[in-house]
C-alpha positions in Angstrom: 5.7 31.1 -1.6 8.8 29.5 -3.7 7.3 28.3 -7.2 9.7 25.1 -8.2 9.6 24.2 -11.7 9.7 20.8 -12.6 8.7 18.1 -14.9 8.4 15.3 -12.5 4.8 15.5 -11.0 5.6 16.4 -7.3 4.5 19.0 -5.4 6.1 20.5 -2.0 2.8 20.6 0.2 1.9 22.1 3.4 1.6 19.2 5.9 -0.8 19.3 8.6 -0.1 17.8 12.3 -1.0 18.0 15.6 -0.4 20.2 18.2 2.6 19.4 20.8 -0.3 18.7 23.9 -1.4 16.1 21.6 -0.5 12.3 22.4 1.6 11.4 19.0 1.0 7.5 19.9 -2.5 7.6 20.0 -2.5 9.8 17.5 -1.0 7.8 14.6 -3.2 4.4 13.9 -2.2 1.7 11.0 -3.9 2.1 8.0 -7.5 0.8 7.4 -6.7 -1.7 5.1 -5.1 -3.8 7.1 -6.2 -6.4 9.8 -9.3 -6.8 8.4 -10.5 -10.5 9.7 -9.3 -9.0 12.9 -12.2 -6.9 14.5 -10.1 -7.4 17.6 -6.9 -5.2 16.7 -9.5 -2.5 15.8 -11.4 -3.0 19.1 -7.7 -2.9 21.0 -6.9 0.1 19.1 -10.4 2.3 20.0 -9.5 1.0 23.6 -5.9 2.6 23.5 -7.1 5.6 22.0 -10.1 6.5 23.9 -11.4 10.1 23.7 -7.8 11.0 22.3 -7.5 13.1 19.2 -6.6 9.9 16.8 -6.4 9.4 13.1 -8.7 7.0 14.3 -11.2 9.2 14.3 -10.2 10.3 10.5 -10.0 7.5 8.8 -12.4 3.8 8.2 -11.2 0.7 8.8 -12.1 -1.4 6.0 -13.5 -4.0 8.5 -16.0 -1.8 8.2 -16.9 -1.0 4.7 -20.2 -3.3 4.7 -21.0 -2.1 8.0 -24.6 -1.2 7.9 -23.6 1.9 9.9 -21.0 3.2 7.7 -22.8 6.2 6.4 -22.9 7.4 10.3 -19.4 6.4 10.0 -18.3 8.7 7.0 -20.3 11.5 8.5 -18.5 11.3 12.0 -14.9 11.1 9.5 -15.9 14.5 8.4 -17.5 16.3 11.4 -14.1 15.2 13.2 -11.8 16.4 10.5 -13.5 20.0 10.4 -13.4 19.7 14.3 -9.8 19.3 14.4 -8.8 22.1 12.2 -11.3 24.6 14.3 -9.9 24.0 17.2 -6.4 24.2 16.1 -5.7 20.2 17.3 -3.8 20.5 13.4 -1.3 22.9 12.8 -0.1 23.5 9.4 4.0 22.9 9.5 4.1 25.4 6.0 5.7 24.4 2.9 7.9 21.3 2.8 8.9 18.1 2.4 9.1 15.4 5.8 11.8 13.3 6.3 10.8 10.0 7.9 13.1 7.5 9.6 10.9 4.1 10.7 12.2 1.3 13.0 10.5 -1.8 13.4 11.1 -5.4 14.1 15.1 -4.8 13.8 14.8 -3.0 10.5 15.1 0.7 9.9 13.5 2.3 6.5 13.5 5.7 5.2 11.3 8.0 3.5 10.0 11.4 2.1 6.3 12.7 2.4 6.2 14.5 -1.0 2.8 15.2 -2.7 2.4 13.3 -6.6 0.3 15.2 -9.6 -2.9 12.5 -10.1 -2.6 13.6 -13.7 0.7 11.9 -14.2 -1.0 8.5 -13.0 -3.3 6.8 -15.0 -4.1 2.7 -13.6 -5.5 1.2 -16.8 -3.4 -1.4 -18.1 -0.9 -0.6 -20.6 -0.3 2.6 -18.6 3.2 4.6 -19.5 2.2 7.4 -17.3 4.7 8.6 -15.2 3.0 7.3 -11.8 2.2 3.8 -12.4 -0.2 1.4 -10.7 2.2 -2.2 -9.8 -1.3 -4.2 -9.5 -4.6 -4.6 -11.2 -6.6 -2.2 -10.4 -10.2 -3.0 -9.3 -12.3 -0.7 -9.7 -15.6 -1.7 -8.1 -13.2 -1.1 -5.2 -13.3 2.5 -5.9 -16.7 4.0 -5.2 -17.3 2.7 -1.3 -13.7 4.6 -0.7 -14.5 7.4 -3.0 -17.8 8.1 -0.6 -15.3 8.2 2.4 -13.1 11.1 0.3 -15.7 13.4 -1.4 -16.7 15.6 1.1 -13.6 14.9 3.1 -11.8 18.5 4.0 -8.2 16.7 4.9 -6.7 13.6 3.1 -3.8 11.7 5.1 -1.2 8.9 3.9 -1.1 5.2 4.1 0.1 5.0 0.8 4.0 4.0 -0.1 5.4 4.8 -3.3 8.5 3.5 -4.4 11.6 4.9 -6.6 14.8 3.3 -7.9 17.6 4.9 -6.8 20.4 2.3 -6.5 23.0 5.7 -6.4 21.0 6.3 -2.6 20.7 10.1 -4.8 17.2 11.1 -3.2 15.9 10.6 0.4 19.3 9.3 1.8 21.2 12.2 1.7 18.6 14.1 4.0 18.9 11.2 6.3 22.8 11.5 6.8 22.4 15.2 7.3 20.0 15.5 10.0 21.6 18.4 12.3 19.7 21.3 9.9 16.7 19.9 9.8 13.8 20.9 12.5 11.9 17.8 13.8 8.5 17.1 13.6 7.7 14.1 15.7 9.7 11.7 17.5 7.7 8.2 18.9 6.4 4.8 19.7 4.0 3.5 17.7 1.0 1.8 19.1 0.2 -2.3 18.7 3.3 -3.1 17.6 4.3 -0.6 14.9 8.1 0.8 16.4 9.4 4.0 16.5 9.1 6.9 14.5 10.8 10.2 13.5 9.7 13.2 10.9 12.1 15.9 10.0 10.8 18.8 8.2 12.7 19.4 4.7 11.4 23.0 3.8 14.9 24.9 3.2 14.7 25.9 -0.5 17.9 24.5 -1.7 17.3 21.1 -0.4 13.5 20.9 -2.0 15.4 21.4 -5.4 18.3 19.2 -4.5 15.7 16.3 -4.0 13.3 17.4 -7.4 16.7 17.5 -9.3 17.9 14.0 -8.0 14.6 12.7 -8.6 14.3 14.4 -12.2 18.3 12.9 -12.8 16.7 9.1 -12.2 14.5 10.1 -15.5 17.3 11.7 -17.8 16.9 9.5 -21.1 20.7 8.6 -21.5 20.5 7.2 -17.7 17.1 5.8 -18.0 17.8 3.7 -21.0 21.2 2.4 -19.8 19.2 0.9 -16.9 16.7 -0.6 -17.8 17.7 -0.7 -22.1 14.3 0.9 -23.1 13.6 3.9 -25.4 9.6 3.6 -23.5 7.8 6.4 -21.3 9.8 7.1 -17.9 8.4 5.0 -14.4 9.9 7.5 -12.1 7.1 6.5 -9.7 5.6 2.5 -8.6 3.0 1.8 -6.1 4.2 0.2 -3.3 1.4 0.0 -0.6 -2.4 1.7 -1.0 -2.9 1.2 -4.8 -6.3 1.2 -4.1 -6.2 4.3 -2.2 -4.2 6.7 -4.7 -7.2 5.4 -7.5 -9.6 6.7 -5.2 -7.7 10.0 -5.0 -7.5 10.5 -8.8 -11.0 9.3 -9.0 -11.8 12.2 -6.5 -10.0 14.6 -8.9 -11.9 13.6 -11.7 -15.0 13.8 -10.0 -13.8 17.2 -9.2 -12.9 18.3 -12.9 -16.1 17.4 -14.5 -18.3 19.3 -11.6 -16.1 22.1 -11.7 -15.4 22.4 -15.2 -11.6 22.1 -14.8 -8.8 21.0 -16.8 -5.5 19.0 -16.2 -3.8 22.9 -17.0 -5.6 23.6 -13.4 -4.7 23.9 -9.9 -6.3 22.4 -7.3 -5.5 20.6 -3.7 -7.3 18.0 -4.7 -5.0 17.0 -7.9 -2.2 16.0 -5.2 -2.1 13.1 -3.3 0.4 12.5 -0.1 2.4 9.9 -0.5 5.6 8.4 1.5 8.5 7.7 -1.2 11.0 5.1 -0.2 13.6 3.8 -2.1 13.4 0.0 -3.0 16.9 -0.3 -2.6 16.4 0.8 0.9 17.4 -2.2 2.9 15.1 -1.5 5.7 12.1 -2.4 2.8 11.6 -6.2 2.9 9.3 -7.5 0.1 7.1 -9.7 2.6 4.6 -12.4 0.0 0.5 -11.6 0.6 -1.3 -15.2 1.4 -4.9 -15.7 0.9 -7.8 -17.2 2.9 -11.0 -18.4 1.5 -13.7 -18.7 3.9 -17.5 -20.4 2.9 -15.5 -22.8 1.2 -17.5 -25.6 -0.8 -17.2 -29.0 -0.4 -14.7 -30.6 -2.7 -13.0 -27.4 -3.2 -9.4 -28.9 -2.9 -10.2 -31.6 -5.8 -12.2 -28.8 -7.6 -9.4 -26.6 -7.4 -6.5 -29.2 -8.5 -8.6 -29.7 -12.0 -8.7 -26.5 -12.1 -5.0 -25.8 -11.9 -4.4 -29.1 -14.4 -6.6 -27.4 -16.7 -4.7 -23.5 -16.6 -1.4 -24.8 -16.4 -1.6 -28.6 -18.7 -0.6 -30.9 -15.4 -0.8 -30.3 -11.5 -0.4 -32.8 -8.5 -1.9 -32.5 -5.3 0.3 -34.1 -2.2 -0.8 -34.4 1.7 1.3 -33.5 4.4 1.5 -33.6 8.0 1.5 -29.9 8.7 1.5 -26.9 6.8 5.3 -26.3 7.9 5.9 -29.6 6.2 4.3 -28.7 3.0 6.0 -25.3 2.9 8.9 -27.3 3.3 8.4 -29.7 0.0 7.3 -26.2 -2.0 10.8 -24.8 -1.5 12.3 -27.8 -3.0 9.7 -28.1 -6.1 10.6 -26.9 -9.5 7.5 -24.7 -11.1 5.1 -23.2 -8.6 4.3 -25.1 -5.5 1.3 -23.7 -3.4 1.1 -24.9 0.0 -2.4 -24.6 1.9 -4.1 -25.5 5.1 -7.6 -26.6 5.8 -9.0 -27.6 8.6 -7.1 -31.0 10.0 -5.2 -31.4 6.9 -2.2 -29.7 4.7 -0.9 -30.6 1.8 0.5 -28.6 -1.7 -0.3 -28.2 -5.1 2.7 -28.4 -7.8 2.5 -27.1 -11.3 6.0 -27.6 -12.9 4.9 -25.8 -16.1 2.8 -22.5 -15.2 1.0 -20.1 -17.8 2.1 -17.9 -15.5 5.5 -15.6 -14.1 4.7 -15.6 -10.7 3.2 -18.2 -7.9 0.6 -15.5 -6.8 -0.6 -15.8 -10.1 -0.8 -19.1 -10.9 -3.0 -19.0 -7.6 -4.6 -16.0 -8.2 -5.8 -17.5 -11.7 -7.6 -20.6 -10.2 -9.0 -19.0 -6.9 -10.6 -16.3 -9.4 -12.1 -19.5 -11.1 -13.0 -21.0 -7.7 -15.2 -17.9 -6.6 -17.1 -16.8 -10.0 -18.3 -20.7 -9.9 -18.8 -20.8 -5.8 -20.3 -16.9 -5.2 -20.7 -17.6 -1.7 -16.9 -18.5 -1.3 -15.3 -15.5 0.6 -11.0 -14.2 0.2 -9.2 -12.2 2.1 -5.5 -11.2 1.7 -3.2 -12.1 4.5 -0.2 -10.9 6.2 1.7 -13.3 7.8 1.8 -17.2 8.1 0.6 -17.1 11.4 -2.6 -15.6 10.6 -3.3 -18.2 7.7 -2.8 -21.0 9.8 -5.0 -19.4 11.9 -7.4 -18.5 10.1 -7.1 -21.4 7.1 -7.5 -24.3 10.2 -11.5 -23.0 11.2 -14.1 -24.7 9.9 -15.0 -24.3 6.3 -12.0 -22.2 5.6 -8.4 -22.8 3.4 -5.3 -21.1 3.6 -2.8 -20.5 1.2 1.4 -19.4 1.5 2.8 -18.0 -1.2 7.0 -17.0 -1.7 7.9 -13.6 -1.5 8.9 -11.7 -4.8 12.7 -10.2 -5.2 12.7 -7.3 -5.0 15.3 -6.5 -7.6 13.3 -7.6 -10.3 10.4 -5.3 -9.3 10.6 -2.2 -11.4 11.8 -4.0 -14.7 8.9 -6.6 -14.0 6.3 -3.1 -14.0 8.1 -1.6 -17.3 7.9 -4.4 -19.8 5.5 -6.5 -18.0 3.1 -4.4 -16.8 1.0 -4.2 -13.7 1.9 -7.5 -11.7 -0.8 -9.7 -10.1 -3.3 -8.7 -7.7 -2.2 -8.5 -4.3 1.7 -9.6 -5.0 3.8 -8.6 -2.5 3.4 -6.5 0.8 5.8 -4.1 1.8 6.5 -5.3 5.8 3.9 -7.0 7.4 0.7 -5.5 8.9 1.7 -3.8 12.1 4.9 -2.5 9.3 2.9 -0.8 7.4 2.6 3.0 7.2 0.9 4.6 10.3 -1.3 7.8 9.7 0.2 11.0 11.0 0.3 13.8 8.6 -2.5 15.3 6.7 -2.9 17.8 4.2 -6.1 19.8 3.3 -7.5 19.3 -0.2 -10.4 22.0 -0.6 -10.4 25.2 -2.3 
C-alpha cells in the first residue's frame, strides 16, 4: 500500500459499501440526529426499508437515546454490523478517497470522504489544534453515544467538515474531471434527501494532488495573508456532527489508555470519516437552527423578557398577529430581535444592545437561564420554520426563529473568536443533511 507523507492529519482509508444486489436507497438513511420530535419520519423510514440491508440497521436514531430499550438497541447495531461484513453485504472499495456530488432542493454541493487524525482535534475551548470544534462542546452528550461506538466493528459518516478554499484548489477539481474516475454509487435518496453520486479517487497522483492543495491552504505566508494571524493553522472546522467526531476521539482515548498506546501509534480507531466540503461551495447554504421549549412554565414569556433586560441592560417585548408578522418586524429591528410562537399568540423580543455577537446567543444565554431555574422545561433544536410553528403552537410549548449566519464570516469568527454558540447554524435543512452510505472498519 502507497504510504503518503503529510503533515495535515488525513488519512486515505479503505471505504466499505454494499454490494451491487443491494438497494442503495434503502440503504442510505439521514443521520440520527436529526428529526428528533418526529417519531414519525423514523417510523416512515423502518417502513421503506423493511427487511432491507439499511444503515438503518447500523446506526440509533437519537429519538431514541432514552429509550428504555436502547441497550437491545446497541446490541442489535453490533450483531448487524458483524452480520453484514460476514456475509459480504459490505465490500471493501480499497484505498481511496470518494468523490461526492449531492443534489437537493435545486442546489448541488460537493465533497470528499477523506479520514481526519483525532489527535489533531482537541474540542476544549481555546483549542488551536489543527481540527477544531465550531460549537461548545457538551460533553455529558458524549458517554450515551460513546456506548453506541465502543464495541462497534464499523463507524460510518454523518459528519461534514468544512475547509476554506476560495481558489476551488481541493475537491473541485476532481469534480470537473470526472471521466477517470470509477463510480461508486449513483441514486435517489429516500424522504426527501435527492440524488446522489460517489466517485472513487484512489489513483495515486490525485490522492497527493488533493493532500498537497490541502497542505498549500496551510502554508504560513498564505495563511497569514488571509486571515492576518501569526496563530496555529484551522485547516479543518466542524460543519455538521460535532458531537459525533467528540465521541470518536473519545473512543480513541478510551482506546489508548486500555491499550497502552500513544499518539506515535497506529490504529483504525484514531481516524474518523468525514465528508469535506468547501464553504465556498455554493451548493452549502448556512440554514439558522430554531429552538423549541416544551413543559414550559407559566409566565415564561414575562420571565424570560426580565431575563433578557437583565443579560443585555434593556429588552422590549411586542405582540403580533402571527409569527410571519413578527419575523417580519425582527428583520427591520436594530440589535437582536427574536421572534417566537406560543400557543394562540406571537410576538418578538428586541435587545438593541446585546452582550453578545450573534442572535443565537443572545437567546441561547436566556433559554440556558430559563431551564437551570424551570428543570422540567424541555429544548430541542429545530430545522425549519415550519416545524417551529408547528411544534411552538401545542399546548405548553414556545418556538423560537432565529437569522441565519453568513457564511463568509464563519472561519474568521472560529480563529479569533473561538468556538461559536451552541447549535448556530445548520448546514441545509434536515432531509439536506448527510445520508449514511459508506463505512469504514475501526478494529485491529
Amino acid at each position: 500500500m502507497i504510504q503518503y507523507t503529510h503533515s495535515i492529519g488525513v488519512k486515505v482509508p479503505e471505504v466499505l459499501l454494499p454490494r451491487e444486489d443491494v438497494d442503495m436507497t434503502k440503504w442510505a438513511v439521514v443521520a440520527c440526529d436529526q428529526f428528533t420530535s418526529q417519531p414519525e419520519y423514523w417510523e416512515e423510514t423502518e417502513a421503506i426499508v423493511g427487511d432491507a440491508p439499511s444503515t438503518l440497521r447500523i446506526m440509533l436514531p437519537e429519538l431514541y437515546l432514552e429509550a428504555p430499550d436502547v441497550d437491545a438497541r446497541i446490541q442489535s447495531i453490533n450483531d448487524h454490523m458483524r452480520a453484514y461484513m460476514e456475509q459480504g453485504i459490505l465490500e471493501n472499495k480499497g484505498p481511496g478517497f470518494v468523490f461526492v456530488r449531492r443534489q437537493v432542493d435545486g442546489k448541488t454541493r460537493q465533497g470528499l470522504i477523506v479520514a481526519l487524525d483525532l489527535e489533531d482535534y482537541d474540542y476544549t475551548k481555546g483549542s488551536t489544534t489543527l481540527i477544531r470544534a465550531t460549537e461548545g462542546t457538551i460533553v455529558e452528550r458524549i458517554p450515551p453515544r460513546l456506548r453506541i461506538r465502543k464495541d462497534a466493528p464499523l463507524e460510518m459518516p454523518h459528519i461534514l467538515v468544512l475547509i476554506d478554499d476560495p481558489g476551488r484548489t481541493v475537491i473541485e477539481p476532481l469534480g470537473a474531471d470526472l471521466a477517470g474516475l470509477p463510480k461508486l454509487y449513483d441514486f435517489q435518496l429516500m424522504q426527501g434527501g435527492g440524488h446522489i453520486e460517489g466517485y472513487h479517487v484512489k489513483d495515486a497522483a490525485q490522492i497527493q494532488s488533493v493532500l498537497q492543495a490541502l497542505a498549500a491552504l496551510m502554508e504560513p505566508g498564505a495563511y497569514r495573508e488571509k486571515y492576518g494571524t501569526e496563530q496555529p493553522p484551522l485547516l479543518f472546522a466542524m460543519g455538521d456532527g460535532n458531537h459525533s467526531f467528540a465521541t470518536a476521539k473519545a473512543n480513541w482515548e478510551r482506546i489508548k489508555a486500555e491499550k497502552g498506546l500513544t499518539a506515535q501509534d497506529d490504529h483504525p480507531a484514531r481516524y474518523a470519516l468525514v465528508e469535506l466540503e468547501n464553504v465556498h461551495d455554493t451548493g452549502i447554504v448556512f440554514e439558522p437552527i430554531h429552538r423549541v421549549l416544551f413543559q414550559v412554565p407559566e409566565g415564561a414569556l414575562g420571565w424570560l423578557e426580565r431575563k433578557l433586560a437583565e443579560q443585555n441592560g434593556a429588552c422590549r417585548q411586542e405582540s403580533y398577529s402571527s409569527l410571519e408578522a413578527a419575523k417580519e418586524a425582527a428583520a427591520q429591528a436594530k440589535g437582536h430581535a427574536l421572534p417566537f410562537v406560543t400557543e394562540g399568540s406571537a410576538g418578538c423580543y428586541f435587545v438593541e444592545n446585546p452582550t453578545a455577537q450573534l442572535a443565537v446567543g443572545t437567546l441561547q444565554h436566556a433559554l440556558d437561564a430559563l431551564r437551570e431555574a424551570y428543570p422540567a422545561c424541555g429544548i430541542d433544536y429545530i430545522h425549519g420554520e415550519d416545524v417551529v410553528m408547528d411544534l411552538g403552537s401545542r399546548p405548553g410549548n414556545l418556538g423560537f426563529l432565529l437569522p441565519p449566519m453568513d457564511k463568509s464570516a464563519f472561519f474568521p469568527t472560529v480563529i479569533f473568536d473561538g468556538a461559536l454558540p451552541r447549535k448556530t447554524f445548520s448546514m441545509g435543512e434536515a432531509h439536506e443533511k448527510r445520508y449514511y452510505l459508506e463505512c469504514r472498519s475501526i478494529l485491529k
